[in-house]
C-alpha positions in Angstrom: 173.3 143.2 82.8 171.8 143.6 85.6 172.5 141.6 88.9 168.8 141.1 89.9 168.0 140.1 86.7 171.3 137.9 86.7 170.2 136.9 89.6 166.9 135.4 88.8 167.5 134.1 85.7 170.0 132.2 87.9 167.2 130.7 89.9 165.1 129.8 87.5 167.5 127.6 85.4 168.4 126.3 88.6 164.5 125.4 89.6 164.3 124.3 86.3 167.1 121.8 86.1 165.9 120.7 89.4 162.3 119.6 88.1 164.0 118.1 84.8 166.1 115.9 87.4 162.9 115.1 89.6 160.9 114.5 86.0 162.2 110.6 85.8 161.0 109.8 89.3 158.1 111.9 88.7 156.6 110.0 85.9 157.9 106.9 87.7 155.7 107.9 91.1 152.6 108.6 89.1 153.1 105.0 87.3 153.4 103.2 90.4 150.1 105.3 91.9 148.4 103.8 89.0 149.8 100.4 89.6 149.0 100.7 93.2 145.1 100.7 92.2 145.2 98.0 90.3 147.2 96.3 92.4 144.5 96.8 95.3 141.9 95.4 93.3 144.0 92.1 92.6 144.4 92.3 96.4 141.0 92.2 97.3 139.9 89.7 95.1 142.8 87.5 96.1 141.7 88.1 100.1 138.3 88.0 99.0 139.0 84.2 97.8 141.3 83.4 100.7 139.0 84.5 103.4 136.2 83.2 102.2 137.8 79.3 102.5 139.3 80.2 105.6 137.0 82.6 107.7 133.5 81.2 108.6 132.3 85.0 109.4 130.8 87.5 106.5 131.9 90.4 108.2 135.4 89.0 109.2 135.8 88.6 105.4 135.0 92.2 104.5 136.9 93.1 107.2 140.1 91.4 105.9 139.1 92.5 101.7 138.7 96.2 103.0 142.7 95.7 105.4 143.4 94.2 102.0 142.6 97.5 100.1 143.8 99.8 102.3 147.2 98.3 103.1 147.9 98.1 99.5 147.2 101.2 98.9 149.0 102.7 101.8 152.6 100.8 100.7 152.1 101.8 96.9 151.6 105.3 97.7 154.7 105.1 100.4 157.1 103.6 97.6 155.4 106.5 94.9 156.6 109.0 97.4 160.2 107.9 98.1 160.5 106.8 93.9 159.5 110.5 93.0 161.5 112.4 96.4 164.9 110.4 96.3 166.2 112.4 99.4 162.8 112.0 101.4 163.3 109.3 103.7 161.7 106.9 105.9 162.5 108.8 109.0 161.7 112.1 107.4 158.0 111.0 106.5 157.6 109.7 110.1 158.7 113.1 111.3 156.3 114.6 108.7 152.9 112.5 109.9 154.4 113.2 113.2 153.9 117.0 113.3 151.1 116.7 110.8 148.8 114.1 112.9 147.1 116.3 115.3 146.0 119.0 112.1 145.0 115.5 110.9 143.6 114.0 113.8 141.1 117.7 114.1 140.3 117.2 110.5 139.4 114.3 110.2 138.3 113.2 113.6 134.5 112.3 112.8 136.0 110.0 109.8 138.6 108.4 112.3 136.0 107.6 114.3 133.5 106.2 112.2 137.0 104.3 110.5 137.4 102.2 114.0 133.4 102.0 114.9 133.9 100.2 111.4 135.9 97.5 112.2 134.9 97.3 115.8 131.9 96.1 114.2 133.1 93.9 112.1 135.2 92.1 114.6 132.8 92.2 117.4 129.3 91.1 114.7 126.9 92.4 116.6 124.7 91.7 113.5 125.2 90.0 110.3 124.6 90.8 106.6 121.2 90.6 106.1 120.0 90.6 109.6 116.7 93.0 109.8 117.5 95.5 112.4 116.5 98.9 114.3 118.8 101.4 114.2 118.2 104.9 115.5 115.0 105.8 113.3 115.3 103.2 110.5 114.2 99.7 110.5 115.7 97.4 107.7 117.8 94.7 106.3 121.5 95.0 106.9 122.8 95.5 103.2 127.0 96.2 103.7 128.9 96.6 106.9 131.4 99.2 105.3 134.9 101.0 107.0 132.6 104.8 107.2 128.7 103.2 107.6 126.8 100.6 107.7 124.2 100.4 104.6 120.8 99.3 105.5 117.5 98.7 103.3 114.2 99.4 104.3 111.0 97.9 104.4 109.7 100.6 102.1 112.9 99.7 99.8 114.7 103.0 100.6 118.9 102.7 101.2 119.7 104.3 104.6 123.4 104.9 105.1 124.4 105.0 108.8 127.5 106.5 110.0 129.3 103.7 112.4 129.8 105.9 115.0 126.4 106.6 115.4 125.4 102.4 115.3 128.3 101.6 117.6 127.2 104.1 120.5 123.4 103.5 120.4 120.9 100.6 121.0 120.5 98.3 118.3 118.0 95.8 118.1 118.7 92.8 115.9 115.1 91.4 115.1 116.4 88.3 113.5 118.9 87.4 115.7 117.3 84.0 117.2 114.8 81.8 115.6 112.3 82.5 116.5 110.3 85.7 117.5 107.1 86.2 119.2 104.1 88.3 118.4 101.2 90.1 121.2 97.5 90.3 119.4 95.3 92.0 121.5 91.2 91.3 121.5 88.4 91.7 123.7 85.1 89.9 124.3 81.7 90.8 125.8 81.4 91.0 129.8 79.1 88.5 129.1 81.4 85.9 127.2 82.5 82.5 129.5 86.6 83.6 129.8 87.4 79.8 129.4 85.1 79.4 126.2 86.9 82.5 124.7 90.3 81.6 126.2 90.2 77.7 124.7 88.4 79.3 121.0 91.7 81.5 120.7 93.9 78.9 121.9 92.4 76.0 119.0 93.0 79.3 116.7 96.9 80.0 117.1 97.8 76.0 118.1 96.4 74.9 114.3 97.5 77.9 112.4 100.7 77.2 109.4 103.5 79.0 110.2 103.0 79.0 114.4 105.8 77.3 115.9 105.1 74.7 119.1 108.0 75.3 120.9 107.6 77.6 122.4 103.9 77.0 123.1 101.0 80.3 122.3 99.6 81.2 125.2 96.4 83.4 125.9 96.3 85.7 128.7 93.7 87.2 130.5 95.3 91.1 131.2 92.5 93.6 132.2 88.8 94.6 132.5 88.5 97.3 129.7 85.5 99.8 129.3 83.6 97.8 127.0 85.2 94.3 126.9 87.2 91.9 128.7 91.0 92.2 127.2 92.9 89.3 126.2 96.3 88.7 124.8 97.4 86.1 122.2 100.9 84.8 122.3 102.7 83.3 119.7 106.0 82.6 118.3 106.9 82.5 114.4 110.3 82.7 112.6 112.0 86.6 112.8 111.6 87.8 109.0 109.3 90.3 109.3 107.4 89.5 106.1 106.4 86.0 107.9 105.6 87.7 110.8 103.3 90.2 108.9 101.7 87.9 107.2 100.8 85.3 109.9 99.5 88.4 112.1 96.9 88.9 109.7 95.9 85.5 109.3 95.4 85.1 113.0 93.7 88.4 113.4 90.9 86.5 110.6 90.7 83.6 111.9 90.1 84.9 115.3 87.3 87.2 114.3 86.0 83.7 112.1 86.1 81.7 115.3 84.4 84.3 117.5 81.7 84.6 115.1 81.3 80.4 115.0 81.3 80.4 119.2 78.6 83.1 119.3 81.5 85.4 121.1 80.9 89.1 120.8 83.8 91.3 120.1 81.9 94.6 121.5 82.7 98.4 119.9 83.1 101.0 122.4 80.6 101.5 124.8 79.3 104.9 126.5 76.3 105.0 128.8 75.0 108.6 128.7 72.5 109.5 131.6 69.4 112.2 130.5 68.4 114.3 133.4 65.7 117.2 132.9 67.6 120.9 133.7 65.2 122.6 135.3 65.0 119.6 138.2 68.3 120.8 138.8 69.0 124.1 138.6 72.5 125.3 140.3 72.3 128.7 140.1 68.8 128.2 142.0 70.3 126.2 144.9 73.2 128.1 145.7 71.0 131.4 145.8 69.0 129.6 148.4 72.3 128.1 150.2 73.4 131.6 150.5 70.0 132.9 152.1 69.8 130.1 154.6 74.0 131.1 155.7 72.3 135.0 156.0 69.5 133.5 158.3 71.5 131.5 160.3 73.6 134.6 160.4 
């Protein structure tokens, strides 16, 4: 026979005794991968339970659930690896991440980074779960804080996802984050309207409306002379949800317009004063002809 074909029949059984021998640890690995994800979902029920007696904060708790998840599936897969390799060791898969991490780190950099935005957020709280908030273009209700983005519902009741990188680095404003929240109405009166009649009439308006808060107190402002009217702004303070806020905004804005009407205060549309002139008084061309005869004179 041959001695290449000797030869490679040679290798062959020998790659093939070698996979029957890794076969037991094989089937073993892949049993404990399947263990592994069901042990992460009793982990994260178990944390879920735990944290939930023990940790006051919403995202805290997600924060320890996802830990929970990942952690379990990170030591399943480890003990998979070293069931199914026999001869890989601890210090060889070290090595291996070790050479492997900045191809890794390139990769996957923008996941990284969205991994630790993730939990910064969760440890720091800027915002809670169903805070409504601005981020970037979207305005919404905070929905999930997960480890990649940050899930938020809008008004309109679309689902925005937000990569955490992107709500870690840039303003955020957490509409709901005190109390209470305040609202500007603008409105203007006739130049002929008493300012402390129209001032007191708004005031009465916002201090006996439902749903205006006290403390702190509305306050009307006198800010500028407009074109047509004399501008005013109304101040008041209601609870943050926007729906509330909505809603009480247009139940000033009628009851403002009602009171006007009951004082005999004018709320004025636009006003232009146009000026008619007969042309051929004043007729340019004519006067700079003459201008230009009287400079020749003079001349």
């Amino acid at each position: 026979m041959n001695p290449l074909i000797e030869r490679i029949q040679t290798s062959l059984l020998d790659l093939v005794g070698q996979f029957v021998q890794l076969l037991p640890g094989l089937l073993i690995g892949l049993v404990l991968v399947l263990v592994t994800g069901y042990a992460a979902k009793v982990a994260q029920r178990v944390v879920g339970k735990m944290s939930q007696r023990l940790v006051p904060s919403r995202s805290l708790q997600l924060l320890a659930v996802q830990v929970a998840r990942i952690g379990t599936w990170a030591l399943g897969l480890t003990i998979a690896a070293v069931v199914a390799f026999p001869d890989l060791r601890l210090g060889d898969m070290i090595g291996l991440l070790g050479l492997g991490s900045v191809a890794i780190g390139f990769a996957f950099q923008d996941i990284f980074k969205n991994f630790l935005a993730g939990i910064l957020l969760l440890i720091e709280e800027p915002f809670r779960l169903g805070d409504q908030v601005i981020m970037s273009d979207y305005e919404g209700t905070v929905e999930a804080i997960k480890i990649r983005s940050t899930q938020l519902r809008t008004y309109t009741g679309e689902l925005v996802e937000i990569p955490n990188a992107i709500v870690f680095t840039n303003p955020v404003r957490v509409m709901t984050a005190f109390r209470s929240r305040r609202t500007d109405l603008d409105i203007g009166v006739d130049y002929t309207t008493p300012l402390p009649l129209a001032k007191q009439t708004f005031l009465d308006v916002v201090m006996n409306m439902e749903g205006i808060l006290n403390a702190p107190v509305p306050e009307v402002d006198v800010v500028g002379f407009g074109d047509s009217s004399i501008d005013f702004k109304v101040r008041y303070w209601t609870t943050p949800q926007i729906a509330e806020v909505r809603r009480i905004k247009s139940q000033v804005a009628i009851a403002l317009k009602a009171a006007c009407d009951e004082a005999g205060i004018t709320i004025p549309y636009p006003i232009r004063t146009v000026h008619m002139f007969d042309q051929t008084q004043f007729d340019e061309s004519a006067r700079l002809t003459s201008g230009a005869g009287a400079g020749d004179a003079s001349g």
